[in-house]
C-alpha positions in Angstrom: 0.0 0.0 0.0 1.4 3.7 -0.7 -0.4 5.2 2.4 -2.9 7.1 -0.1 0.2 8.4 -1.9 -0.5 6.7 -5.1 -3.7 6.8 -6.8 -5.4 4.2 -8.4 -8.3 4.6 -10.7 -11.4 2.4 -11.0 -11.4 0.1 -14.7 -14.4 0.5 -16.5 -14.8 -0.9 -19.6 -17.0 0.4 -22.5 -17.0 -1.1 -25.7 -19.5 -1.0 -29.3 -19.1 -4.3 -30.1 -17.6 -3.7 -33.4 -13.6 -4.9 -32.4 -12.7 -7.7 -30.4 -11.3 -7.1 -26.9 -9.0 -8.5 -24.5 -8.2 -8.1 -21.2 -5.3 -9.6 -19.1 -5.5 -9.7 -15.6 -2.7 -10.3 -13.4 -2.9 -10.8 -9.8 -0.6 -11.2 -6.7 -1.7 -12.3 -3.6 -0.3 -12.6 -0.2 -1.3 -15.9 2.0 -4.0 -15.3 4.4 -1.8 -15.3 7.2 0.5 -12.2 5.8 0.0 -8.9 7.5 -0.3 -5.8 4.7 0.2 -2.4 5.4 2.0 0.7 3.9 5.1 -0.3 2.6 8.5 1.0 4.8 9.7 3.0 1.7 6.4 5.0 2.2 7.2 5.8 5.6 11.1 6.0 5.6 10.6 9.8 5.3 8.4 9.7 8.8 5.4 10.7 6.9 2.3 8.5 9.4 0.7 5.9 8.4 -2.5 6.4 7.1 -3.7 2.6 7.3 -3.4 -0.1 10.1 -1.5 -3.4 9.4 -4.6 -5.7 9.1 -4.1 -9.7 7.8 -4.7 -10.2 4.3 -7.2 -12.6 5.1 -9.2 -10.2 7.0 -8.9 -7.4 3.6 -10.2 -10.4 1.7 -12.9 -11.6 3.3 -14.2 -7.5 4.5 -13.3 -7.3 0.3 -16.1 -9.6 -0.7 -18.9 -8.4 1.7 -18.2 -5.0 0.2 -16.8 -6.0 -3.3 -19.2 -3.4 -5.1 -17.7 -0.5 -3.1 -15.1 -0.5 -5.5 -12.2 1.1 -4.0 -13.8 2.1 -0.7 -13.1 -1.6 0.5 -9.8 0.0 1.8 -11.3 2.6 4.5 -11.6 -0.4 6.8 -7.8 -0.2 7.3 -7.6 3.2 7.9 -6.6 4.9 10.7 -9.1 7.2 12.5 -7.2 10.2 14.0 -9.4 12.0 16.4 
């Protein structure tokens, strides 16, 4: 994770039908029981962390529950700062 740093953008397709089309996903995953978080490099410069370390597993399955949130299925990680 880039701590917000990076932005992604959401893929949405359109397409007339007139041309074929092909997509290639590629897709790296950790094992359930890996912890993700913002990577060091991020915070080498003492910038905060802007999401918890959570288990992958736990992204995964909060992920699915809220899979049409598109990229809101992040926030759970985030750190509330009061």
């Amino acid at each position: 994770m880039s701590n917000g740093r990076y932005k992604s953008v959401e893929h949405c397709v359109m397409t007339d039908g007139s041309k074929n089309r092909i997509s290639i996903p590629i897709f790296i995953n950790p094992r359930p029981s890996d912890k993700i978080s913002p990577l060091r490099e991020v915070l080498a410069s003492g910038e905060k962390a802007v999401y918890k370390e959570v288990l992958y597993s736990d992204y995964v399955k909060h992920f699915f529950r809220k899979a049409h949130d598109g990229k809101k299925t992040i926030d759970f990680a985030k750190i509330r700062r009061t």
